[in-house]
PyMOL Python script that loads the backbone (N, CA, C, O; Angstrom):
from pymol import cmd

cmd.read_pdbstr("""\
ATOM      1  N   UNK A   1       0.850  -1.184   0.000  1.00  0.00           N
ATOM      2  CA  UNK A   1       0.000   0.000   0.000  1.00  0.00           C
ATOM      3  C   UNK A   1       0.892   1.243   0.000  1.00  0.00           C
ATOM      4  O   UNK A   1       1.717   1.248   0.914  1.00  0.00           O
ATOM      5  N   UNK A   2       0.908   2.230  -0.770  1.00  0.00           N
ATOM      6  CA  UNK A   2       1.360   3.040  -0.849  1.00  0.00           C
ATOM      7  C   UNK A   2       1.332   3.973   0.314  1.00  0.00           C
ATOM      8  O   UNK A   2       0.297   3.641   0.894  1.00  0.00           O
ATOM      9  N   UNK A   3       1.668   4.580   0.735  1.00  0.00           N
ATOM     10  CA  UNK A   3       1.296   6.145   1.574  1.00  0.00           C
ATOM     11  C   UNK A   3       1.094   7.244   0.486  1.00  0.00           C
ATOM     12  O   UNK A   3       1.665   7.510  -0.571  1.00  0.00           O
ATOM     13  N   UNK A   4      -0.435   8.014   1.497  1.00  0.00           N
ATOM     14  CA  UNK A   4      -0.760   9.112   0.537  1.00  0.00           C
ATOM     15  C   UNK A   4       0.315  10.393   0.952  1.00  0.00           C
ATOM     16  O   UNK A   4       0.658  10.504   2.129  1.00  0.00           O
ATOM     17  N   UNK A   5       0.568  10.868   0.436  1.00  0.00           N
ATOM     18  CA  UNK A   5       0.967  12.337   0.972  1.00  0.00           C
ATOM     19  C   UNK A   5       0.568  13.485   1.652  1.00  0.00           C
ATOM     20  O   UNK A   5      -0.510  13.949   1.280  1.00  0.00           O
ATOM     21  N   UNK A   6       0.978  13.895   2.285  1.00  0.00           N
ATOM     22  CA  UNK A   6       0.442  15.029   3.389  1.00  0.00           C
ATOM     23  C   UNK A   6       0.008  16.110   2.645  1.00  0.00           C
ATOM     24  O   UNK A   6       1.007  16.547   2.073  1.00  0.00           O
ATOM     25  N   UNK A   7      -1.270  16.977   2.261  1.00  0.00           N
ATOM     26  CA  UNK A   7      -1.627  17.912   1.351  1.00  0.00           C
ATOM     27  C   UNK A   7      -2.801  18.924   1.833  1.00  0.00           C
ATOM     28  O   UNK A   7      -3.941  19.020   1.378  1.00  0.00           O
ATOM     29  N   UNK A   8      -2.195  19.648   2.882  1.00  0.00           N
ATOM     30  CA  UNK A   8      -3.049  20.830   3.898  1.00  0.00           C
ATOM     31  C   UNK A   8      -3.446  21.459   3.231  1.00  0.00           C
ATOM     32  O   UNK A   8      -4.672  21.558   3.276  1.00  0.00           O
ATOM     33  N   UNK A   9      -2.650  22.346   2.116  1.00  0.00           N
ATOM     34  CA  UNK A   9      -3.185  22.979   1.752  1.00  0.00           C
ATOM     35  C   UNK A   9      -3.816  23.168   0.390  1.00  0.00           C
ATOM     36  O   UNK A   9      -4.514  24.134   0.083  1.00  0.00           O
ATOM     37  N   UNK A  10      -3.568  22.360  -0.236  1.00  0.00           N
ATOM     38  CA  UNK A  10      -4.308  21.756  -1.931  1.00  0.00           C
ATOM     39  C   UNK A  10      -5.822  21.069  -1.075  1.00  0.00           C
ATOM     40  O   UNK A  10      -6.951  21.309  -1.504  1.00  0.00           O
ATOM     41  N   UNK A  11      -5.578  20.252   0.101  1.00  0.00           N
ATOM     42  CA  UNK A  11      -7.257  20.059   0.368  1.00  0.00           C
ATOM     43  C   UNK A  11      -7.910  20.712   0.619  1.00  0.00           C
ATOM     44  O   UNK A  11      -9.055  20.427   0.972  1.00  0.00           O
ATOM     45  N   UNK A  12      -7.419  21.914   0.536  1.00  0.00           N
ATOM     46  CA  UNK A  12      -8.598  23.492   1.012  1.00  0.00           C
ATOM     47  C   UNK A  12      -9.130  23.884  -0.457  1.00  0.00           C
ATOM     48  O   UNK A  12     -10.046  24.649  -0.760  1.00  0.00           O
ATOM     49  N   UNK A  13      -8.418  23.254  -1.137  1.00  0.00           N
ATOM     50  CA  UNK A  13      -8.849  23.793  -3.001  1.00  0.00           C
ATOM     51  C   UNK A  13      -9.921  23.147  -3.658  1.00  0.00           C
ATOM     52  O   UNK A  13      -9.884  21.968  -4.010  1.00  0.00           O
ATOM     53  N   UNK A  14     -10.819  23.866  -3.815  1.00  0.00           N
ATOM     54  CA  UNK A  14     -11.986  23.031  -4.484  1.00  0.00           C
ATOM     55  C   UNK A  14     -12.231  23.481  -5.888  1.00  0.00           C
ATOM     56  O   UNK A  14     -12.704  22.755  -6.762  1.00  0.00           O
ATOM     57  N   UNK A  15     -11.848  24.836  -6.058  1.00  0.00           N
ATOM     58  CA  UNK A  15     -12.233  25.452  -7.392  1.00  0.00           C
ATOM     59  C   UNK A  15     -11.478  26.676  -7.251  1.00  0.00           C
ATOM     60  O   UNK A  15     -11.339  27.358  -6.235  1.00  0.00           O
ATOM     61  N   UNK A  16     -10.689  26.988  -9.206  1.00  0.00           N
ATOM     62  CA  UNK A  16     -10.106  27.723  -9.155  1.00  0.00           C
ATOM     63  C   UNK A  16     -10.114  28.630  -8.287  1.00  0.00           C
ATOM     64  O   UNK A  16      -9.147  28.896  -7.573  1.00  0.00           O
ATOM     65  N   UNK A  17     -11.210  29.200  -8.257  1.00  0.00           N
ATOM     66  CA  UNK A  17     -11.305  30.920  -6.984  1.00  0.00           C
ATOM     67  C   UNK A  17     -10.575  30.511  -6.035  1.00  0.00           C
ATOM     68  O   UNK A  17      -9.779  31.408  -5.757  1.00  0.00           O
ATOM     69  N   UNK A  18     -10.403  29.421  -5.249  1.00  0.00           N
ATOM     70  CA  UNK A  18      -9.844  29.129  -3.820  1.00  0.00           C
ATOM     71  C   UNK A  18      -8.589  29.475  -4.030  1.00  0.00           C
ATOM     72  O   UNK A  18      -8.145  30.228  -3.163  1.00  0.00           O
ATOM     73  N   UNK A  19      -7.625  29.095  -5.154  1.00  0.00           N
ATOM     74  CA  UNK A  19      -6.414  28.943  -5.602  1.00  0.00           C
ATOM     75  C   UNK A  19      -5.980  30.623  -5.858  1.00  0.00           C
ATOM     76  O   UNK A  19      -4.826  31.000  -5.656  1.00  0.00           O
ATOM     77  N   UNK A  20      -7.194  31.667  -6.383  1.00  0.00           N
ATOM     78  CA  UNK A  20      -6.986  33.304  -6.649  1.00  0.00           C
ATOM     79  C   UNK A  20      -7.194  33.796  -4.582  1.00  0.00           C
ATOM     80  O   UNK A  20      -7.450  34.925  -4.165  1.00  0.00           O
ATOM     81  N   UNK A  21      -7.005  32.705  -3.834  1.00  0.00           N
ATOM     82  CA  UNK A  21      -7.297  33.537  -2.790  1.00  0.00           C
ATOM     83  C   UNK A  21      -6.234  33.400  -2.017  1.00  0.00           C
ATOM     84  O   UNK A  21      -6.055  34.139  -1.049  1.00  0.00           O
ATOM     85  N   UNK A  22      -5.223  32.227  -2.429  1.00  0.00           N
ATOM     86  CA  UNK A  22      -3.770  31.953  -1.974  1.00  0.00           C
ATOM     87  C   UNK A  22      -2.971  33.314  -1.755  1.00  0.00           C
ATOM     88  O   UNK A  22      -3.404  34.287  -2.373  1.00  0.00           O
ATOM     89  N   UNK A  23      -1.806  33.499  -0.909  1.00  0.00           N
ATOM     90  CA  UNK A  23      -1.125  34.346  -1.556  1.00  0.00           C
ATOM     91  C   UNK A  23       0.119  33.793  -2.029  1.00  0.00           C
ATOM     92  O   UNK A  23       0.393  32.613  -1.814  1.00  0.00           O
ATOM     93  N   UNK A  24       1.134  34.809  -2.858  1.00  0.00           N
ATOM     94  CA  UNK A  24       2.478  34.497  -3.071  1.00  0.00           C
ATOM     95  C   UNK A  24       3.355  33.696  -2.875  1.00  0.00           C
ATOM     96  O   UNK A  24       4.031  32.982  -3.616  1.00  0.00           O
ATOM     97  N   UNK A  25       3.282  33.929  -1.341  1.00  0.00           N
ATOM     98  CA  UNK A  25       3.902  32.792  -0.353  1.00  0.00           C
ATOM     99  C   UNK A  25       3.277  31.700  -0.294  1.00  0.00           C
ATOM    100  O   UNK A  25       3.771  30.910   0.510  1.00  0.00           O
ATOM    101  N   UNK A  26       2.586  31.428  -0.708  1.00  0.00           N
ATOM    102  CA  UNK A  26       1.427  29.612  -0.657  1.00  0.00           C
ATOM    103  C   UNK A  26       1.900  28.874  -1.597  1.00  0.00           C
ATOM    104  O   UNK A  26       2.381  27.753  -1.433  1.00  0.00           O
ATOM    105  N   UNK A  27       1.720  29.833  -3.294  1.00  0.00           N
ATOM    106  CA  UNK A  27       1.950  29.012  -4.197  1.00  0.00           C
ATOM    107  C   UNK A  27       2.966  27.892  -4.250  1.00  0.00           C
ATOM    108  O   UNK A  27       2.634  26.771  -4.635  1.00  0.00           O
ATOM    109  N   UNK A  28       3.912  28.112  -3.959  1.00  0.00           N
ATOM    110  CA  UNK A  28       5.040  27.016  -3.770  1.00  0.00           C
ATOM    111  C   UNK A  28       4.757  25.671  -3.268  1.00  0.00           C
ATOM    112  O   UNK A  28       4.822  24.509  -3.669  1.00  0.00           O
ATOM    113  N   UNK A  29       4.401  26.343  -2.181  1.00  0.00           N
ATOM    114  CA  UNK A  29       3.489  24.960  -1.502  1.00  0.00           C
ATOM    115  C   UNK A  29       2.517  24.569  -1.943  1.00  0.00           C
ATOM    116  O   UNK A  29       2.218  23.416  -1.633  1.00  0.00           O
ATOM    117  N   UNK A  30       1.752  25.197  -2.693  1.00  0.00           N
ATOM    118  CA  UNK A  30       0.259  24.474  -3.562  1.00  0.00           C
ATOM    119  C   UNK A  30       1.303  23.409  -4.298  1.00  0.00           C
ATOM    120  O   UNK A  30       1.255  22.211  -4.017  1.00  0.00           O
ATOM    121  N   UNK A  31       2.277  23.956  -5.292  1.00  0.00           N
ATOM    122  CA  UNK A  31       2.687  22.909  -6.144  1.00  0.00           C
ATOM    123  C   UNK A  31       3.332  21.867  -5.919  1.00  0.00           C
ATOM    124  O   UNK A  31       3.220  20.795  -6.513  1.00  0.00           O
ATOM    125  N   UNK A  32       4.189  22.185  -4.866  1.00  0.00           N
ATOM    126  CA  UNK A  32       4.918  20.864  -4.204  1.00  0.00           C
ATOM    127  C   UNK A  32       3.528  19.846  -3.790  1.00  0.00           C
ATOM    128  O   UNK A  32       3.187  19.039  -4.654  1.00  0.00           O
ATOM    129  N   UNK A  33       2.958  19.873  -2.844  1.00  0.00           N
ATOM    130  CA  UNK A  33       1.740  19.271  -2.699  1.00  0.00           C
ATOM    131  C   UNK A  33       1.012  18.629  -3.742  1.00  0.00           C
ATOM    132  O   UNK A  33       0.703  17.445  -3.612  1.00  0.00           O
ATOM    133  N   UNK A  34       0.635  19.411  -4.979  1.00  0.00           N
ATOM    134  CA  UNK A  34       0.265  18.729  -5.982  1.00  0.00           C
ATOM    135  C   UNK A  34       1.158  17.948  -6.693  1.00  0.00           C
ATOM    136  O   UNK A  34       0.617  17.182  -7.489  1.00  0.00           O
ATOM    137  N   UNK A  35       2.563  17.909  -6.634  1.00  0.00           N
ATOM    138  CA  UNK A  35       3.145  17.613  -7.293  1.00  0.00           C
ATOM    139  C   UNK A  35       3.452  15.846  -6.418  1.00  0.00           C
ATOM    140  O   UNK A  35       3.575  14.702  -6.856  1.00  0.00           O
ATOM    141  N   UNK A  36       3.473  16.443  -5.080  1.00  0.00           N
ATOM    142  CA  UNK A  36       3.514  15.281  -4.864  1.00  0.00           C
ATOM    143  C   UNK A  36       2.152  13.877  -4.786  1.00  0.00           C
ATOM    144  O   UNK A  36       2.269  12.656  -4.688  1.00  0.00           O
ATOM    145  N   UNK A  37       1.064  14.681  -4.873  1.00  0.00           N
ATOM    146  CA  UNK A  37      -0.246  13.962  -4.915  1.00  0.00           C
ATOM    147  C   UNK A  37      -0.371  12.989  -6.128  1.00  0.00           C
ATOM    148  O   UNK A  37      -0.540  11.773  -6.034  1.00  0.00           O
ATOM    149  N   UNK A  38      -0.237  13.870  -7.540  1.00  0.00           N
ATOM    150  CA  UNK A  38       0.302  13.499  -8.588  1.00  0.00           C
ATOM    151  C   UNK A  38       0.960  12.125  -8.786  1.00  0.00           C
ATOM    152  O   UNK A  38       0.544  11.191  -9.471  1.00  0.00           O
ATOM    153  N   UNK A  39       2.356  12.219  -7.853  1.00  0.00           N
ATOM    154  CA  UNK A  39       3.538  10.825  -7.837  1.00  0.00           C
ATOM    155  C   UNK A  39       2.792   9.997  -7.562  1.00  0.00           C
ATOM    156  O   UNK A  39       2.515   8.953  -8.152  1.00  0.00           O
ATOM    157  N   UNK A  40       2.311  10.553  -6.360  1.00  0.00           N
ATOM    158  CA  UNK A  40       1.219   9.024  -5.521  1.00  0.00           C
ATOM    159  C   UNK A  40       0.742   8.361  -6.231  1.00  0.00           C
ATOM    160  O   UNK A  40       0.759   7.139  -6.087  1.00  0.00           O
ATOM    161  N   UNK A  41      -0.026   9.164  -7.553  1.00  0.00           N
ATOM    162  CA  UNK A  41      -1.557   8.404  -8.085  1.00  0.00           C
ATOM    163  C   UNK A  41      -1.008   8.070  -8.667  1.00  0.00           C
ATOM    164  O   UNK A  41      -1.372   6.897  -8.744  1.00  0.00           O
ATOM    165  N   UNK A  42       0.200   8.265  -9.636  1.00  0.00           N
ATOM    166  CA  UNK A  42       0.894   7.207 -10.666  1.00  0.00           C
ATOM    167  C   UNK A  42       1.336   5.766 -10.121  1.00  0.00           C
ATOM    168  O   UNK A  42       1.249   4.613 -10.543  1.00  0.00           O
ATOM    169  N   UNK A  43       1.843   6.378  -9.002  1.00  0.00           N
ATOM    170  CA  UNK A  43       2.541   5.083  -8.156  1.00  0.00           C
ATOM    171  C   UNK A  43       1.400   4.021  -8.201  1.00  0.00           C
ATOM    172  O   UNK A  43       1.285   2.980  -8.849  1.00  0.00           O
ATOM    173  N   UNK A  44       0.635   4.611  -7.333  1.00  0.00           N
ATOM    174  CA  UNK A  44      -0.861   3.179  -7.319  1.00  0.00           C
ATOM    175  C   UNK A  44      -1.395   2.846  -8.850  1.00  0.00           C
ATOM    176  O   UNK A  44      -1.708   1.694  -9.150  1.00  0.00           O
ATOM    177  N   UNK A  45      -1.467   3.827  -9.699  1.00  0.00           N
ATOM    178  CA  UNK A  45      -2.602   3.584 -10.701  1.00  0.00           C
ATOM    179  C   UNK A  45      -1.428   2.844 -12.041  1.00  0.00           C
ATOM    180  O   UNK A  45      -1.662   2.071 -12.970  1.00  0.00           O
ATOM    181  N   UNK A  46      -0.170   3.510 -11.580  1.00  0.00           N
ATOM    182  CA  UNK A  46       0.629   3.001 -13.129  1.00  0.00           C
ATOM    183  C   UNK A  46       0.409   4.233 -14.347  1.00  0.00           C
ATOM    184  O   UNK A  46      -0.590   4.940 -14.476  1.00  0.00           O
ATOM    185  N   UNK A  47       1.544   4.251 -15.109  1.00  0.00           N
ATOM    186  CA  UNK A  47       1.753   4.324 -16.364  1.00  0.00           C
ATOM    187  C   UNK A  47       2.642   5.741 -16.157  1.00  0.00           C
ATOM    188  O   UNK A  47       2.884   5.932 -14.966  1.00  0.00           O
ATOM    189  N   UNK A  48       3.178   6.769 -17.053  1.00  0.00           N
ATOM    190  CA  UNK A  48       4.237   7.259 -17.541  1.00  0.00           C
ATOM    191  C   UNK A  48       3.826   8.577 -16.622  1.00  0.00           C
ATOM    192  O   UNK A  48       2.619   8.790 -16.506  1.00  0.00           O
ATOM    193  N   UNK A  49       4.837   9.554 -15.904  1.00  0.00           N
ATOM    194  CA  UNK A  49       4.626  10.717 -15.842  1.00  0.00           C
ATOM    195  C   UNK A  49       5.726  11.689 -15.903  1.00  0.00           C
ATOM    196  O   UNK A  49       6.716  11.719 -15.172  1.00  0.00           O
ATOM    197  N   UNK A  50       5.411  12.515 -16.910  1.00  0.00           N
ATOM    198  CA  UNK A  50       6.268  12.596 -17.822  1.00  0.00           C
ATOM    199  C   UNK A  50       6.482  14.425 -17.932  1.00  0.00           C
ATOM    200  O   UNK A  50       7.271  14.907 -18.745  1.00  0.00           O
TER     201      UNK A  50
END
""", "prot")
cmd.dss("prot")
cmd.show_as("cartoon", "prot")
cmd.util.cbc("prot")
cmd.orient("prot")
């Protein structure tokens, strides 16, 4: 079983607007977070990410 990744603050994101309410200093962390959510689902689901 994989482990999911820790993602505080991408689970506050439901729709773009949430993401226009971030500031400056967040973004970084939005993407790391997604980026790592991303790995996860390849990991379990399979195929290329690229």
């Amino acid at each position: 079983m994989t482990h999911r990744p820790e993602t505080p603050l991408l689970d506050t994101v439901e729709t773009p607007a949430d993401i226009r309410l971030l500031s400056a200093d967040q973004l970084p962390q939005l993407a790391d977070e997604l980026r790592a959510e991303v790995i996860s689902a390849v990991g379990v689901t399979g195929g290329h990410l690229g």
